[in-house]
C-alpha positions as a Markdown table, in Angstrom:
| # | Residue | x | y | z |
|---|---|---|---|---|
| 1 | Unk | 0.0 | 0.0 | 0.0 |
| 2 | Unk | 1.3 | 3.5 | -1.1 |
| 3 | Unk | 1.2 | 6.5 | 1.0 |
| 4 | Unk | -1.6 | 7.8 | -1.2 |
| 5 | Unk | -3.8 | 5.1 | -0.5 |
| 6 | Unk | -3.6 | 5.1 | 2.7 |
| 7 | Unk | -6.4 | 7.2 | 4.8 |
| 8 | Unk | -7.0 | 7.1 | 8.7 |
| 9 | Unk | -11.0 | 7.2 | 9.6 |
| 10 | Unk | -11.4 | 8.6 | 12.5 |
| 11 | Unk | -14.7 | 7.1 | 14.8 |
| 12 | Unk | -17.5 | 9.0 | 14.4 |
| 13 | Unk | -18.6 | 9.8 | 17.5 |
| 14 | Unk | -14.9 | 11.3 | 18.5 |
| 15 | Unk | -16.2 | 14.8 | 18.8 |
| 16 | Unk | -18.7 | 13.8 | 21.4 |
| 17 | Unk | -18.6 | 13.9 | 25.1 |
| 18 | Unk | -17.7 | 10.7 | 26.7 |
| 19 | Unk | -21.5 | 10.9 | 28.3 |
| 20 | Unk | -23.2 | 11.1 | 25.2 |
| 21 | Unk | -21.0 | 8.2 | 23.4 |
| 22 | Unk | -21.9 | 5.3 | 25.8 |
| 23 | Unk | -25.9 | 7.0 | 25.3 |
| 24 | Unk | -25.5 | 5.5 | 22.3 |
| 25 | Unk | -25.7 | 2.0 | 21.2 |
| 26 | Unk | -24.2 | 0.3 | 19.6 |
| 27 | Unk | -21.3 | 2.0 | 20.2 |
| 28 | Unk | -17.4 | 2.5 | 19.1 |
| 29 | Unk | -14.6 | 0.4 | 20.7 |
| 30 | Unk | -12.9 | 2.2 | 22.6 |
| 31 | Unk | -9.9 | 0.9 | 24.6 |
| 32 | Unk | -10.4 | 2.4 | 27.5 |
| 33 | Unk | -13.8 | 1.4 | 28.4 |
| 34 | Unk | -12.9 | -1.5 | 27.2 |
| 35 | Unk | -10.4 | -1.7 | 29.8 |
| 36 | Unk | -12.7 | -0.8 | 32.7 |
| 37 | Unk | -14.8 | -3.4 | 32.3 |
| 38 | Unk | -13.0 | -5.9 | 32.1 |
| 39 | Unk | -11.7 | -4.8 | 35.7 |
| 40 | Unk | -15.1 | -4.7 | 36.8 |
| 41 | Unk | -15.9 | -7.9 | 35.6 |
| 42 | Unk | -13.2 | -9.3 | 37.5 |
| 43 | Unk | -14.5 | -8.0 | 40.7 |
| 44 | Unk | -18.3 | -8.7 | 39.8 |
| 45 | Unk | -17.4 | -12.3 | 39.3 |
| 46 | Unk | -15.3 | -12.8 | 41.8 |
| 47 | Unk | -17.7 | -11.1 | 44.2 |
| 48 | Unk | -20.4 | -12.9 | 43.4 |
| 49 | Unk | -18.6 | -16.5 | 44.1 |
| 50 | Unk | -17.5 | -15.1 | 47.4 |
| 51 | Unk | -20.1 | -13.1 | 48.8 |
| 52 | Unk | -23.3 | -14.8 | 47.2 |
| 53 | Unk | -22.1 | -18.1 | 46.6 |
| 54 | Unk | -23.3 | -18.4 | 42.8 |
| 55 | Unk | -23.8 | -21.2 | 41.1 |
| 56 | Unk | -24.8 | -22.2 | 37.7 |
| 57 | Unk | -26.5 | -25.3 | 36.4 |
| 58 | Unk | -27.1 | -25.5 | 32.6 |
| 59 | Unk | -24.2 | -23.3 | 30.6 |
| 60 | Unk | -23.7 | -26.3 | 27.8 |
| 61 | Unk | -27.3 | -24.6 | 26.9 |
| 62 | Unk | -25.6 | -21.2 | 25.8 |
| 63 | Unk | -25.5 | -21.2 | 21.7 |
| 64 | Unk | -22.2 | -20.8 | 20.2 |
| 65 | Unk | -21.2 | -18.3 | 17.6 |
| 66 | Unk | -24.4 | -17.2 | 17.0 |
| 67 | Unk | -26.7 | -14.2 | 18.2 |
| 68 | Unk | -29.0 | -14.6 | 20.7 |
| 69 | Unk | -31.4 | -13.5 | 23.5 |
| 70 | Unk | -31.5 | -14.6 | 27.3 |
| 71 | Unk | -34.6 | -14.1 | 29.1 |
| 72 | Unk | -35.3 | -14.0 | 33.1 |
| 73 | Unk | -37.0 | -13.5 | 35.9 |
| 74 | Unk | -36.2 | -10.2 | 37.3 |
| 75 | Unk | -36.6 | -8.8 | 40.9 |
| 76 | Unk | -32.9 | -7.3 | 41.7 |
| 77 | Unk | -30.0 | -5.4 | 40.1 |
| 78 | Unk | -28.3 | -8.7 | 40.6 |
| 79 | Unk | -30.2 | -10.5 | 38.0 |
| 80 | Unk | -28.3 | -8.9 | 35.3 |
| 81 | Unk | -24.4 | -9.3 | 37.1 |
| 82 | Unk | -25.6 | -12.9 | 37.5 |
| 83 | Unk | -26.1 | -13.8 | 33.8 |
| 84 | Unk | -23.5 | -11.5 | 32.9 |
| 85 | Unk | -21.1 | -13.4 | 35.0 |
| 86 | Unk | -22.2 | -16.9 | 33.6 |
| 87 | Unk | -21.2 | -15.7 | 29.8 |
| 88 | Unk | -17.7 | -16.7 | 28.7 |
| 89 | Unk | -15.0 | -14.0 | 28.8 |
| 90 | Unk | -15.1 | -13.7 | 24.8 |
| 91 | Unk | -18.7 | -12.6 | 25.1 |
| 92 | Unk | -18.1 | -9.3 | 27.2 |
| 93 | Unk | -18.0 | -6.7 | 25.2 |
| 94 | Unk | -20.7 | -8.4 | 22.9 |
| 95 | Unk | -23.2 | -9.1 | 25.7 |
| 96 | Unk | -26.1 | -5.8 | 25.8 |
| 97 | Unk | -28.5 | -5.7 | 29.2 |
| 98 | Unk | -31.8 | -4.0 | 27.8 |
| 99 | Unk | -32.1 | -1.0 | 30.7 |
| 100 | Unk | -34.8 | 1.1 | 30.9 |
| 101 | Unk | -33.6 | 4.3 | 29.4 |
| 102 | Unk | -35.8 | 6.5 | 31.9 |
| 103 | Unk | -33.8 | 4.6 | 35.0 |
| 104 | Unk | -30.8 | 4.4 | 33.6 |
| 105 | Unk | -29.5 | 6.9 | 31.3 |
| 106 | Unk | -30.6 | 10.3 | 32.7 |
| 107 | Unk | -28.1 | 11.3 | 34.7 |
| 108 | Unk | -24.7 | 11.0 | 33.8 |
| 109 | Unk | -23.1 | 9.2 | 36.8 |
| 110 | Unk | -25.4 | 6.6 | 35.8 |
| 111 | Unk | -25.0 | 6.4 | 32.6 |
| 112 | Unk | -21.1 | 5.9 | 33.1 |
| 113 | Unk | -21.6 | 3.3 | 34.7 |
| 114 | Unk | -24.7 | 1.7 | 33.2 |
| 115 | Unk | -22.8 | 1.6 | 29.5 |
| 116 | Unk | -19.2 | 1.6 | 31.4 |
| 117 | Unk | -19.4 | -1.9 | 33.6 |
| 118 | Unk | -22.3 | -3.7 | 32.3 |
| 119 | Unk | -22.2 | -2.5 | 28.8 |
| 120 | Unk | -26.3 | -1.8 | 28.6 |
| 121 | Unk | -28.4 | -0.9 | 26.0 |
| 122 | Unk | -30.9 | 2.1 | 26.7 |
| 123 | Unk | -34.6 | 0.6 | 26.2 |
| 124 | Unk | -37.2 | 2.6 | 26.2 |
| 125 | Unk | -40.6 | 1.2 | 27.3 |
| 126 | Unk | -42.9 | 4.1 | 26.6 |
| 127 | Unk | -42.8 | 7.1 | 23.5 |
| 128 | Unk | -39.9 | 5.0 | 21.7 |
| 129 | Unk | -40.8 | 1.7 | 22.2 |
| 130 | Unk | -40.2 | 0.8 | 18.7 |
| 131 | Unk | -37.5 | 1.9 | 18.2 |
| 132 | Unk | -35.5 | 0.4 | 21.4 |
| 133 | Unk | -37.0 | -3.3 | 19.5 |
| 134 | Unk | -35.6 | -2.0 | 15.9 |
| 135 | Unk | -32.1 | -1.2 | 17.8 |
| 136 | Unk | -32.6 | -5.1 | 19.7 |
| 137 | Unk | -32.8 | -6.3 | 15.8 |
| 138 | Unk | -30.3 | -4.4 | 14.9 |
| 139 | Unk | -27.6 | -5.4 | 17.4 |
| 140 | Unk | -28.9 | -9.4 | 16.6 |
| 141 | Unk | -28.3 | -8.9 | 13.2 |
| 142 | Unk | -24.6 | -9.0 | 14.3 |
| 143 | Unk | -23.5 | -12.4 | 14.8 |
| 144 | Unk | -22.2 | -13.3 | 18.5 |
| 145 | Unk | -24.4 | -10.6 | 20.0 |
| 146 | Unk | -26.0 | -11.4 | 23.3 |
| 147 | Unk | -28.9 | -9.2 | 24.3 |
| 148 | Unk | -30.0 | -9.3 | 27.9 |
| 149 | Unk | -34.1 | -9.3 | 27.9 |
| 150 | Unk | -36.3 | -9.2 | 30.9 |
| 151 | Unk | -39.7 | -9.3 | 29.8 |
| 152 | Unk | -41.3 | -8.3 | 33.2 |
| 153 | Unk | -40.3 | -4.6 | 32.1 |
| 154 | Unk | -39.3 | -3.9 | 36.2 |
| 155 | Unk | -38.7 | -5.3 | 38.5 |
| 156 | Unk | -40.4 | -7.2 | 41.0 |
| 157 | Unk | -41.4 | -6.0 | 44.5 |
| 158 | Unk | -42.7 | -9.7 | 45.7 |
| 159 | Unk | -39.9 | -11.8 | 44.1 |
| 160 | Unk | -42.5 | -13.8 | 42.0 |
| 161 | Unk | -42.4 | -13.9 | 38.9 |
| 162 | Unk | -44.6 | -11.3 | 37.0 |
| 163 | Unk | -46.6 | -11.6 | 33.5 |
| 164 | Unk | -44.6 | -11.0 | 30.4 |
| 165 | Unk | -44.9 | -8.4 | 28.3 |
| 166 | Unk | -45.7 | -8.6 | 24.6 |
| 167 | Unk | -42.1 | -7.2 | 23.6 |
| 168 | Unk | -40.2 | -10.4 | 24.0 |
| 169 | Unk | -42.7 | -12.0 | 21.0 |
| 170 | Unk | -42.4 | -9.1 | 18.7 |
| 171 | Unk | -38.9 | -9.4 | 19.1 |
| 172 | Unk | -38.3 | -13.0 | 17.8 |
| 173 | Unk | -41.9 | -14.1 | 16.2 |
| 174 | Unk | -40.7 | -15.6 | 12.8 |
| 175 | Unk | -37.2 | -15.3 | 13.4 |
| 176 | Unk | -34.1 | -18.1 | 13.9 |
| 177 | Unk | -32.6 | -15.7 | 16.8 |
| 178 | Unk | -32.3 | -18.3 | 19.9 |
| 179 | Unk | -34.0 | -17.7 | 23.2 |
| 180 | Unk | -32.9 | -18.9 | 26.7 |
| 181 | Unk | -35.3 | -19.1 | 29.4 |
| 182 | Unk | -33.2 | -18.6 | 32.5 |
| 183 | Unk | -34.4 | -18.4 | 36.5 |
| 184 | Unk | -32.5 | -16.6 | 39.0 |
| 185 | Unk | -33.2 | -17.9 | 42.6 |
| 186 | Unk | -31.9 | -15.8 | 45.8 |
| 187 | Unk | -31.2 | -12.6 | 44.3 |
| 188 | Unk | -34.6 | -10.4 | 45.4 |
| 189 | Unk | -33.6 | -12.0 | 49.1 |
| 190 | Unk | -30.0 | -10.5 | 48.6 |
| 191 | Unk | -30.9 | -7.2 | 47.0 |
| 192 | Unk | -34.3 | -6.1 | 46.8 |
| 193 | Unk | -35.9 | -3.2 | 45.7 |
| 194 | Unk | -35.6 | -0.3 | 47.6 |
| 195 | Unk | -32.6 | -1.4 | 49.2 |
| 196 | Unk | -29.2 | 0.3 | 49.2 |
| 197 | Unk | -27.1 | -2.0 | 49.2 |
| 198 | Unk | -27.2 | -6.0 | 48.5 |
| 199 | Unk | -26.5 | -8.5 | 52.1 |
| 200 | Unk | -24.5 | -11.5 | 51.2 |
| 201 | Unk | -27.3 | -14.6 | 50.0 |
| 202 | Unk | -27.3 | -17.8 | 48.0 |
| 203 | Unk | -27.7 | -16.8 | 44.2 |
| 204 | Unk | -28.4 | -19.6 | 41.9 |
| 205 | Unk | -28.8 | -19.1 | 38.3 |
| 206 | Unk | -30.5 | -22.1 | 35.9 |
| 207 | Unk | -30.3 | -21.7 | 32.0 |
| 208 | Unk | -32.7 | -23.9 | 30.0 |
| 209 | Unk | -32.6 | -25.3 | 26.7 |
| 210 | Unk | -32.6 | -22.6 | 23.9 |
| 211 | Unk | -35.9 | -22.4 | 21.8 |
| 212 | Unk | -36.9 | -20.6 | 18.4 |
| 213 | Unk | -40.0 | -19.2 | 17.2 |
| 214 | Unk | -39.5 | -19.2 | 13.2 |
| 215 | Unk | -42.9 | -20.9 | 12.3 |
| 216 | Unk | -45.0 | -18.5 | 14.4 |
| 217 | Unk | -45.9 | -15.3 | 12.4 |
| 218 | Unk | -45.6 | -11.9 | 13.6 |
| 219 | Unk | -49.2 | -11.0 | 15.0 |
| 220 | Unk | -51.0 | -10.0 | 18.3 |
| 221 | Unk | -51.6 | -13.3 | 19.3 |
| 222 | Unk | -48.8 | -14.7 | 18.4 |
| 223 | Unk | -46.4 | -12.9 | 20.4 |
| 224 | Unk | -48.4 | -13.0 | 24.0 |
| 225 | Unk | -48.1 | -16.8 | 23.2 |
| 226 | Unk | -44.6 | -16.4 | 22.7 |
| 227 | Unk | -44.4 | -14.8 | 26.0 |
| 228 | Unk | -46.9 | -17.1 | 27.9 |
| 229 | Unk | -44.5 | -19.9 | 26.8 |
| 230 | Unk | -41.3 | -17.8 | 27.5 |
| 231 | Unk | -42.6 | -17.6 | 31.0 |
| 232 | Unk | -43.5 | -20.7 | 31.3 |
| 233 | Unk | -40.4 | -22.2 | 30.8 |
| 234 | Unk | -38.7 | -19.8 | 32.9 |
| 235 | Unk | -41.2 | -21.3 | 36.0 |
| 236 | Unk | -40.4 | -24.7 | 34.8 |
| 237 | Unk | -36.4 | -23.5 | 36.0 |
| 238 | Unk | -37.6 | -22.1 | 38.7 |
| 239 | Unk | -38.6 | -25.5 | 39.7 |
| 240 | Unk | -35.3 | -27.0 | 40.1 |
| 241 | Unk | -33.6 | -24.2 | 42.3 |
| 242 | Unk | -34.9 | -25.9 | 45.1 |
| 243 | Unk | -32.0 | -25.3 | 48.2 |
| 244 | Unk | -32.9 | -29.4 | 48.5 |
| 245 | Unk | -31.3 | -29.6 | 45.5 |
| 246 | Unk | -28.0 | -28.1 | 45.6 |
| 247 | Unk | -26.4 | -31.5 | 45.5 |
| 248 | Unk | -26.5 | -31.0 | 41.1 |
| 249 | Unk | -25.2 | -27.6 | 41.3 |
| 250 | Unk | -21.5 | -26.2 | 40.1 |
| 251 | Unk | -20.5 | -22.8 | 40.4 |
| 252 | Unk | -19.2 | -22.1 | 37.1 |
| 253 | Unk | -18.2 | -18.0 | 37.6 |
| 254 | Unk | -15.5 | -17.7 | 34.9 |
């Protein structure tokens, strides 16, 4: 290559504030944040071996090399550092929590760290609803992305398991993208909401067999089926996280 063929590209978002970079989604590499979180994975998974004793039954159900979407119960900030924390280290910068962009990426101290740690993606669940699921398709469309869904939309102030929203099913209805149902146990005991802080607790996490919905067509009814069935199976998991049961469990924090 010649020195007049050669032309340096600069990122397009390098005249932006750092704030208003990680807004957006997807977003550049950049070294440095790059470099952050994987510091603050280390302590997040290390953390939660020590202090919450995770453990994780079903990981040989994650799909390899391919795009796709885990789905949980939700009732704690944990949830998320949980599943995080049971993805393989290659997956880390290509892993996207859905966060409620109201919550989460107002303020700037929280969007730092929202984009910074946990590399989320801004959802919005009211005026822009649409265009947060166009921007889920989008980042799917990329192969090895991992978006983080929790249908519930918040979350929950009992610890059981709320009904599903109809976003989940317009996501995937008639598409190959692979869901996991996945059921954390222990984590609205260790960090509820309202509560500062999380106490140290028992977190188990159980991933179930990956499922696609390419014969059922994109409709109303369709996609609350899709989430009936979604939530179904993540009650079937919840089924096995019985403390009786601990015998078949193997922490597996990477």
């Amino acid at each position: 290559m010649t020195a007049a063929e050669w032309c340096y590209i600069t990122a397009p978002d390098i005249d932006q504030q750092i704030v208003e970079r990680l807004r957006r989604c997807p977003r550049e590499p950049d070294m440095l944040v790059y470099g952050l979180r994987w510091v603050a994975a280390c302590y997040i998974r290390l953390s939660l071996r020590v202090f919450h004793r995770l453990h994780v039954i079903g990981v040989e159900h994650l799909p390899r090399d391919v795009s796709y979407v885990l789905v949980a119960n939700h009732s704690s900030h944990l949830d998320t550092l949980c599943l995080l924390a049971a993805l393989p280290w290659t997956s880390l910068h290509r892993a996207f929590p859905a966060a409620a962009a109201d919550c989460f990426f107002t303020r700037s101290s929280r969007v730092t760290l929202s984009a910074t740690i946990v590399n989320a993606m801004p959802f919005d669940r009211e005026a822009h609803y649409r265009q947060s699921l166009a921007l889920c398709h989008q980042l799917l469309a990329c192969r090895g992305t991992i978006l983080i869904f929790f249908p519930e939309g918040t979350r929950s102030l009992t610890g059981e398991i709320g009904e599903f929203r109809p976003g989940i099913g317009t996501l995937i209805a008639g598409t190959s993208i692979p869901v996991v149902p996945c059921h954390i146990a222990g984590a609205f005991e260790a960090w509820p909401k309202g509560r500062f802080l999380p106490r140290p607790g028992h977190l188990r996490l159980a991933i179930g067999t990956p499922r696609t919905f390419a014969e059922v067509a994109p409709g109303k009814e369709s996609v609350h089926l899709i989430s009936r069935e979604l939530r179904q199976a993540v009650m079937e998991l919840a089924a096995v996280q019985s403390p009786a049961r601990t015998g078949w469990m193997r922490t597996i924090v990477q």
